[in-house]
SEMIFI-789999 format. One record per residue: residue number from 1; x, y, z of N, C-alpha, C, CB in turn; residue in one letter. Coordinates in steps of 0.05 Angstrom, whole numbers. Glycine has a CB too. Layout:
BEGIN
<node num="NUM" n_x="X" n_y="Y" n_z="Z" ca_x="X" ca_y="Y" ca_z="Z" c_x="X" c_y="Y" c_z="Z" cb_x="X" cb_y="Y" cb_z="Z" residu="a"/>
...
// end
This chain:
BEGIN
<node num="1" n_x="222" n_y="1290" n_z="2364" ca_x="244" ca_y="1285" ca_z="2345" c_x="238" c_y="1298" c_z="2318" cb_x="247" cb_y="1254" cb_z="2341" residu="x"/>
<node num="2" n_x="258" n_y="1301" n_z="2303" ca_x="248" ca_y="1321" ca_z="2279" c_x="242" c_y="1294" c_z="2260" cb_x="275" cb_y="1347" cb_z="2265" residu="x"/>
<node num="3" n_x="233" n_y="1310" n_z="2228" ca_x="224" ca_y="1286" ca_z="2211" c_x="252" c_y="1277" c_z="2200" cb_x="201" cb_y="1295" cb_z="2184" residu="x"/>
<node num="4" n_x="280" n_y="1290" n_z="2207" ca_x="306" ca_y="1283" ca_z="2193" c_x="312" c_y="1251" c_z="2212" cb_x="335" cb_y="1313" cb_z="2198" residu="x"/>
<node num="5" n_x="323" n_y="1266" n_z="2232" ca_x="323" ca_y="1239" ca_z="2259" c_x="304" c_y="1218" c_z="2247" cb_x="308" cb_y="1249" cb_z="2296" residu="x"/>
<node num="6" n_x="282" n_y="1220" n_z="2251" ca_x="261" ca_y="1193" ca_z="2241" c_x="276" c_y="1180" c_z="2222" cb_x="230" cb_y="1201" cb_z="2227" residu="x"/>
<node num="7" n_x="279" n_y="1197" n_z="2193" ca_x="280" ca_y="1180" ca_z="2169" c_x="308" c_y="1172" c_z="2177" cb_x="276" cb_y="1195" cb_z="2137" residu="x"/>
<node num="8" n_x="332" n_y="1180" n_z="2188" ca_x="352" ca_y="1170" ca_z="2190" c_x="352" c_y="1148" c_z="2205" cb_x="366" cb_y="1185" cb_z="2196" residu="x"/>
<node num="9" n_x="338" n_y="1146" n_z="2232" ca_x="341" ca_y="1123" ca_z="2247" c_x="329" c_y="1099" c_z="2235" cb_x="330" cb_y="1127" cb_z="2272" residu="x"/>
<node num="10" n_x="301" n_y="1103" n_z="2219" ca_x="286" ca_y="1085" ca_z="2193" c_x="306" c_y="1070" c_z="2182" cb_x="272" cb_y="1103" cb_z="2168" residu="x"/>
<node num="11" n_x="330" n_y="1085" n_z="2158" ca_x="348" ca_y="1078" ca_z="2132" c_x="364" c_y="1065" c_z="2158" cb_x="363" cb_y="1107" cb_z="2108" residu="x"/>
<node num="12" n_x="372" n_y="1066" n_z="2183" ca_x="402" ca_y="1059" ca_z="2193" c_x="389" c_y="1029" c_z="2212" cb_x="422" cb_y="1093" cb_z="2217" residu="x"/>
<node num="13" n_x="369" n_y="1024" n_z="2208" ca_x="353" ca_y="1004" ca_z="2230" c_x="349" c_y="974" c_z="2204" cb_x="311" cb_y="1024" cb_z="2244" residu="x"/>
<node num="14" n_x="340" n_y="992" n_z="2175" ca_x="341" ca_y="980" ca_z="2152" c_x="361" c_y="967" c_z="2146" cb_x="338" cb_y="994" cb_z="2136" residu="x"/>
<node num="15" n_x="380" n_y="986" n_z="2146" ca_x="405" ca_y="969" ca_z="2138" c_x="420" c_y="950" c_z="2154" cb_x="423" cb_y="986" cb_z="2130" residu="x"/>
<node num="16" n_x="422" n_y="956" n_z="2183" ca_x="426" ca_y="930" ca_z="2199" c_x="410" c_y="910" c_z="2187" cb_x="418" cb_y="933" cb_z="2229" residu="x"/>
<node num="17" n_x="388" n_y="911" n_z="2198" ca_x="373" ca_y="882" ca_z="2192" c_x="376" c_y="874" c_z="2166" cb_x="343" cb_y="881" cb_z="2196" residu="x"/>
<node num="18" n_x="391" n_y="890" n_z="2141" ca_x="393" ca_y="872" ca_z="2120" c_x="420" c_y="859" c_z="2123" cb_x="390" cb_y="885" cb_z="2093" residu="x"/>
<node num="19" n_x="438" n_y="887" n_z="2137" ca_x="470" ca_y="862" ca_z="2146" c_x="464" c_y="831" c_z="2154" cb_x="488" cb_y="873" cb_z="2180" residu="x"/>
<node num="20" n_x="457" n_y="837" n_z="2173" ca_x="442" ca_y="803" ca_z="2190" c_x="434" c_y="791" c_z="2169" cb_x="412" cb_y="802" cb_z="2214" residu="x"/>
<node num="21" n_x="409" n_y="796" n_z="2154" ca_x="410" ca_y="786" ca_z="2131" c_x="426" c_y="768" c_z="2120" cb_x="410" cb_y="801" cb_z="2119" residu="x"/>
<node num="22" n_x="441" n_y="786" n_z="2112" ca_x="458" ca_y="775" ca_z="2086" c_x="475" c_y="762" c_z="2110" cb_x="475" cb_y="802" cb_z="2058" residu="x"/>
<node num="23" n_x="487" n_y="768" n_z="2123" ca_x="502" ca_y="751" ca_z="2139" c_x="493" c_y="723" c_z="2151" cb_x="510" cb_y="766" cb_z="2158" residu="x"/>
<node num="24" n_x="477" n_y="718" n_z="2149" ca_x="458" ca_y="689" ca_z="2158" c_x="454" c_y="676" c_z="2136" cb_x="427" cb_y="693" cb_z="2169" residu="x"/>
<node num="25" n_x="449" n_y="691" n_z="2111" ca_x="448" ca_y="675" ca_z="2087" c_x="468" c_y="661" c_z="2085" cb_x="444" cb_y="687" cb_z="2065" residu="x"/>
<node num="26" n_x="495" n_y="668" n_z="2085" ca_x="509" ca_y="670" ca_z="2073" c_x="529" c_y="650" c_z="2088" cb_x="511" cb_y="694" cb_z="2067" residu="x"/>
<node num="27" n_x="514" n_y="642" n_z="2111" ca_x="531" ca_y="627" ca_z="2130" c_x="521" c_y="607" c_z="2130" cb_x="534" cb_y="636" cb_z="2157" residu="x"/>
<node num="28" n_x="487" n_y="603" n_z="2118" ca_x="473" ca_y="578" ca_z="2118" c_x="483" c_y="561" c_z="2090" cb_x="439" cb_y="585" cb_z="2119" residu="x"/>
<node num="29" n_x="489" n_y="581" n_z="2064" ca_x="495" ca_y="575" ca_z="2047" c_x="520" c_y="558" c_z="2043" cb_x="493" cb_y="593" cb_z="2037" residu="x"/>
<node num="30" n_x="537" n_y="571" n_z="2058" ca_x="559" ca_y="558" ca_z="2059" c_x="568" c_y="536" c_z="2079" cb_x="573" cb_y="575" cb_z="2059" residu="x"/>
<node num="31" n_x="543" n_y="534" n_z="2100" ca_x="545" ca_y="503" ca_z="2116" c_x="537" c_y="487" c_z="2094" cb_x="522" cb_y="496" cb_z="2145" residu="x"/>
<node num="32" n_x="520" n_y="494" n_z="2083" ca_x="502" ca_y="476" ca_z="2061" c_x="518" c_y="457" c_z="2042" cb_x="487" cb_y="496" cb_z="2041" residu="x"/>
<node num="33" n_x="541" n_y="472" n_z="2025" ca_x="558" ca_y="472" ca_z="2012" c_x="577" c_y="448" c_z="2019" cb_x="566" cb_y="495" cb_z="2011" residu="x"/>
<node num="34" n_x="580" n_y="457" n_z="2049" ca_x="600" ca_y="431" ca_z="2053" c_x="593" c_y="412" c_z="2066" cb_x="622" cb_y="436" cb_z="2065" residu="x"/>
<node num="35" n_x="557" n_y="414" n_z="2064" ca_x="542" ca_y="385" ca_z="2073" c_x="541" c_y="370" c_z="2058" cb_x="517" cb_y="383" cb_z="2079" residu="x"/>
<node num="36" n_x="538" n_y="382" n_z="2033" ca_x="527" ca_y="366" ca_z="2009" c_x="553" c_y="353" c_z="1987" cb_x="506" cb_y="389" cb_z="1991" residu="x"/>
<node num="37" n_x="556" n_y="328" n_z="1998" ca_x="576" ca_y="320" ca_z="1987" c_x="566" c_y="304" c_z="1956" cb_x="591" cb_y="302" cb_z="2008" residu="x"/>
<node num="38" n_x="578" n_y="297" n_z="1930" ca_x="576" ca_y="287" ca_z="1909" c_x="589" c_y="265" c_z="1906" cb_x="580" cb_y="301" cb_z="1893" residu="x"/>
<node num="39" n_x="570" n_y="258" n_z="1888" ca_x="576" ca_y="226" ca_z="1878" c_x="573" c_y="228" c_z="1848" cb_x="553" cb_y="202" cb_z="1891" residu="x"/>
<node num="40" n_x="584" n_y="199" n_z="1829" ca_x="579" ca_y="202" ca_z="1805" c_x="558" c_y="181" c_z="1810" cb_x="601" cb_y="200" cb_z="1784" residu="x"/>
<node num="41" n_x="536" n_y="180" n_z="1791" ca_x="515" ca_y="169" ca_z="1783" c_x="509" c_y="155" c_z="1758" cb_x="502" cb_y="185" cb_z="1785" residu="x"/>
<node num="42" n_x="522" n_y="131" n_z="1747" ca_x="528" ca_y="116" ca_z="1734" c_x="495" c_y="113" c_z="1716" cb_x="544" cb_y="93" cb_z="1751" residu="x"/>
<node num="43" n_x="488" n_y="102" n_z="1694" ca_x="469" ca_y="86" ca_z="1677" c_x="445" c_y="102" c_z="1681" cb_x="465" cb_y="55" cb_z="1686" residu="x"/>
<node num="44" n_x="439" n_y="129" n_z="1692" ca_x="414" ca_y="143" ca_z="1690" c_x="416" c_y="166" c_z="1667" cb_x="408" cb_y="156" cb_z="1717" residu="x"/>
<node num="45" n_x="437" n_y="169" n_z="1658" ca_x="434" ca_y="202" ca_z="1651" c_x="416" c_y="194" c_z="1613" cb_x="479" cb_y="224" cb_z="1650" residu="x"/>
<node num="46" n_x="409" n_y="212" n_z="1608" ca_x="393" ca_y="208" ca_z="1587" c_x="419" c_y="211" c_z="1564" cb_x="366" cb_y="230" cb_z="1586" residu="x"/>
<node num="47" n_x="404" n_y="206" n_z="1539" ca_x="433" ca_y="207" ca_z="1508" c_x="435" c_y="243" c_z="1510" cb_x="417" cb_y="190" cb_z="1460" residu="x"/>
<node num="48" n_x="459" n_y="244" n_z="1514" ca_x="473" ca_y="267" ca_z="1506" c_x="469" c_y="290" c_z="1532" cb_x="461" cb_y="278" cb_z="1474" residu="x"/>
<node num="49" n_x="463" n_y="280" n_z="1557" ca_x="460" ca_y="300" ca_z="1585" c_x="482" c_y="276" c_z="1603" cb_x="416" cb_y="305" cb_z="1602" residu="x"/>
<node num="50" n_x="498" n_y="263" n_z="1592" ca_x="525" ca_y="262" ca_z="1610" c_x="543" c_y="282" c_z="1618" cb_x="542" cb_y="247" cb_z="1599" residu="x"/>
<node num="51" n_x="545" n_y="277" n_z="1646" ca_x="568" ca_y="305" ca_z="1661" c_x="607" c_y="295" c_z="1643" cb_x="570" cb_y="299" cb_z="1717" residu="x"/>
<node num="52" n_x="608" n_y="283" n_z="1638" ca_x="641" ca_y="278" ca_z="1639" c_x="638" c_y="250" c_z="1617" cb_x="658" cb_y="270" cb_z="1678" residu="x"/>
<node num="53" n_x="674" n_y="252" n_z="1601" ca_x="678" ca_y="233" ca_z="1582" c_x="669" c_y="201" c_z="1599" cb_x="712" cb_y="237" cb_z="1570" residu="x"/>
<node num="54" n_x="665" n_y="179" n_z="1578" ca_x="657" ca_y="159" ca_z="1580" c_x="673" c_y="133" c_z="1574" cb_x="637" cb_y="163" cb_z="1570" residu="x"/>
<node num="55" n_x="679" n_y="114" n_z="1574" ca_x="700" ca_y="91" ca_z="1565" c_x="699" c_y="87" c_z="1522" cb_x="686" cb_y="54" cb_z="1585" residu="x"/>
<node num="56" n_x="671" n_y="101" n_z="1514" ca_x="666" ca_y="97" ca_z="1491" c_x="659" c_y="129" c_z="1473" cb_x="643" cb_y="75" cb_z="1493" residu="x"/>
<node num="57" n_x="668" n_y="151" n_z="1482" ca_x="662" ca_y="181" ca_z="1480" c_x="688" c_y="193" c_z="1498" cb_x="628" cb_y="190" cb_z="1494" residu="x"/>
<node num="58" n_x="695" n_y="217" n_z="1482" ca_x="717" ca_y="235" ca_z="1505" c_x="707" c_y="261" c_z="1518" cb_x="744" cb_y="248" cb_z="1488" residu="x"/>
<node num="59" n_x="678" n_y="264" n_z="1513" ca_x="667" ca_y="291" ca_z="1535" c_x="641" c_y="288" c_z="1544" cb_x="665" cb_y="323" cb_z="1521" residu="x"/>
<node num="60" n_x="643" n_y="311" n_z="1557" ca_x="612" ca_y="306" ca_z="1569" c_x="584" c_y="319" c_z="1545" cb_x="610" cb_y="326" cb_z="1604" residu="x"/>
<node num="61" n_x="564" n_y="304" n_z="1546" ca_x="541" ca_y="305" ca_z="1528" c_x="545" c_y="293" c_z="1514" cb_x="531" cb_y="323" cb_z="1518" residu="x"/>
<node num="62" n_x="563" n_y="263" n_z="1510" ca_x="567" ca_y="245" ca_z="1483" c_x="549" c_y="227" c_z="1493" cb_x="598" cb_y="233" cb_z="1474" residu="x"/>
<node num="63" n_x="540" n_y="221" n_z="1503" ca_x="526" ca_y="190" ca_z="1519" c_x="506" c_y="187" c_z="1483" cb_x="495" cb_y="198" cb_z="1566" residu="x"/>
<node num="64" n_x="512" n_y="166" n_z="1477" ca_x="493" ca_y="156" ca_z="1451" c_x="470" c_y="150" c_z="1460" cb_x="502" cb_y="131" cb_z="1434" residu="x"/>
<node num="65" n_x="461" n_y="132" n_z="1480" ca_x="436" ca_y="123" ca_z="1485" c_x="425" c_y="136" c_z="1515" cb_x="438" cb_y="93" cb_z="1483" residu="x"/>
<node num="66" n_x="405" n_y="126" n_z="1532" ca_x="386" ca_y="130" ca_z="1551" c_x="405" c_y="114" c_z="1567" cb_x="353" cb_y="120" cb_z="1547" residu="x"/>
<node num="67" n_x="405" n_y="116" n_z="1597" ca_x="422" ca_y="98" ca_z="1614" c_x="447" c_y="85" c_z="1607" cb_x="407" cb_y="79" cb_z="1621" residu="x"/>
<node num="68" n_x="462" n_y="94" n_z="1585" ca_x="487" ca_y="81" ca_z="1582" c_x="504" c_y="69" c_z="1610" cb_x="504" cb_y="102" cb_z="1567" residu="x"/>
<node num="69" n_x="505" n_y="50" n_z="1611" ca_x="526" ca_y="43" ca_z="1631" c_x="550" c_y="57" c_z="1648" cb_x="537" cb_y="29" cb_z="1620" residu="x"/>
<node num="70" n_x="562" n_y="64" n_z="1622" ca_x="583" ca_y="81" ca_z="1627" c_x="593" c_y="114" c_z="1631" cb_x="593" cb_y="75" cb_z="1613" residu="x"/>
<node num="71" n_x="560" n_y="126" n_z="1631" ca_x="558" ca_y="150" ca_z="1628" c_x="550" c_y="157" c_z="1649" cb_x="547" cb_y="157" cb_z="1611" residu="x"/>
<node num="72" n_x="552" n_y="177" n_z="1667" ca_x="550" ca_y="185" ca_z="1691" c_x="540" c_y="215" c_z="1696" cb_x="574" cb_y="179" cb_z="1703" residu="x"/>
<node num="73" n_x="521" n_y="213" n_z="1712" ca_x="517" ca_y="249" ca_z="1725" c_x="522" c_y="248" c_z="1752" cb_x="484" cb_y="267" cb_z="1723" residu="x"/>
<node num="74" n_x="533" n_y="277" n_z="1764" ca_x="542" ca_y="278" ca_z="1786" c_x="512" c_y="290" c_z="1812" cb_x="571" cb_y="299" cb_z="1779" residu="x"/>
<node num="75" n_x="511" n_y="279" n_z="1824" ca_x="482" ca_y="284" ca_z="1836" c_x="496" c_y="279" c_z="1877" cb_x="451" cb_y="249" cb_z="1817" residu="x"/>
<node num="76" n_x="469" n_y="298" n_z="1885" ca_x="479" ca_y="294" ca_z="1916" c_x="493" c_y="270" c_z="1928" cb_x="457" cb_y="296" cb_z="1933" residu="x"/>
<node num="77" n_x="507" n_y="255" n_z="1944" ca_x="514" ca_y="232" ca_z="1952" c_x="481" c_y="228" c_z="1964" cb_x="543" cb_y="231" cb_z="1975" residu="x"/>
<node num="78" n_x="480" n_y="198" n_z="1962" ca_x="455" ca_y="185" ca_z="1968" c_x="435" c_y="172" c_z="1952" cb_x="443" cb_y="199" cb_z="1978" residu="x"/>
<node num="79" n_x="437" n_y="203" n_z="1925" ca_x="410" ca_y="202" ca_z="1915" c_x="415" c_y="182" c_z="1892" cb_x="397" cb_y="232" cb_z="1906" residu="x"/>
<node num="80" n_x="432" n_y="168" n_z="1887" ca_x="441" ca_y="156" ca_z="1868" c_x="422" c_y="122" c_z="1867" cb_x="475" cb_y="155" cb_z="1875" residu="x"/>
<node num="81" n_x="427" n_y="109" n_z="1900" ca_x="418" ca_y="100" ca_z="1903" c_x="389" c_y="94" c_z="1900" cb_x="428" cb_y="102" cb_z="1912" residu="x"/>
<node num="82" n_x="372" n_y="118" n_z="1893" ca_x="342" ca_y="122" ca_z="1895" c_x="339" c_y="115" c_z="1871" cb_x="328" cb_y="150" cb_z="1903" residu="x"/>
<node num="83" n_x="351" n_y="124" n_z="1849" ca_x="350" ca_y="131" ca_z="1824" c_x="342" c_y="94" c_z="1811" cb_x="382" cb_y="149" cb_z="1813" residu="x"/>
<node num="84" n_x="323" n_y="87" n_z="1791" ca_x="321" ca_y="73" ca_z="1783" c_x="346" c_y="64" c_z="1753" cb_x="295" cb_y="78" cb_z="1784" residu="x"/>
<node num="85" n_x="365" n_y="53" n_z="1761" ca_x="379" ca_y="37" ca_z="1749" c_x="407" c_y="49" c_z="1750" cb_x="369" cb_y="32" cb_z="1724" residu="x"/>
<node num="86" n_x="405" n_y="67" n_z="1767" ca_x="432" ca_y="77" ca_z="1787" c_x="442" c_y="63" c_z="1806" cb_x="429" cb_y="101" cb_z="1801" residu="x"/>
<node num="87" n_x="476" n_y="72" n_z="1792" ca_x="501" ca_y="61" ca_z="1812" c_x="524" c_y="70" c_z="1812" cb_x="507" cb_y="37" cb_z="1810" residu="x"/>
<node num="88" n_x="531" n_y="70" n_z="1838" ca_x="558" ca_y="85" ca_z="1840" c_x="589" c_y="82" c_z="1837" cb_x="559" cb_y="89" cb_z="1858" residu="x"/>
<node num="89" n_x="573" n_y="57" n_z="1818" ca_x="605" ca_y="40" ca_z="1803" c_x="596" c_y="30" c_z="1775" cb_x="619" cb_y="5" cb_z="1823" residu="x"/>
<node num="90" n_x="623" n_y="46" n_z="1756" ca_x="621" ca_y="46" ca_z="1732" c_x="615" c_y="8" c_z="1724" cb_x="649" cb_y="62" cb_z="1720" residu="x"/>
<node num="91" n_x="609" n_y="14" n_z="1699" ca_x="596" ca_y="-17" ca_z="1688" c_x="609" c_y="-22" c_z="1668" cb_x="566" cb_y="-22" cb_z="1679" residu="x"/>
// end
């Protein structure tokens, strides 16, 4: 075979396997996506790392204190439960 053939069959063997690649990524990524469902996460978020307005503030990052009640971050469904003084209903 000449050294052209080689390098060509090399670059064209390359680039398949990066198709697959990216095509597997990209298919795992997006099962992923619609595994991972959300929840709001009530009384954890720290003062001023709230996702969204509050009953006592109109946006998100107003939370005045540590665990406000009423202030919420949005976190995987589940993990809410784990969370020490998390819940999935406003207070």
């Amino acid at each position: 075979m000449k050294k052209t053939n080689i390098a060509l069959a090399s670059v064209m063997t390359g680039l398949i396997a990066l198709a697959g690649t990216l095509a597997s990524t990209a298919a795992v990524a997006d099962g992923m996506d619609k595994k991972m469902a959300k929840e709001k996460c009530y009384g954890v978020s720290k003062a001023g790392k709230n996702d969204c307005a509050t009953k006592t503030s109109s946006c998100a990052g107003s939370a005045k204190e540590d665990a406000q009640k009423d202030a919420f971050v949005v976190v995987p469904k589940g993990l809410c439960d784990r969370l020490h003084g998390g819940s999935t209903k406003e207070a």
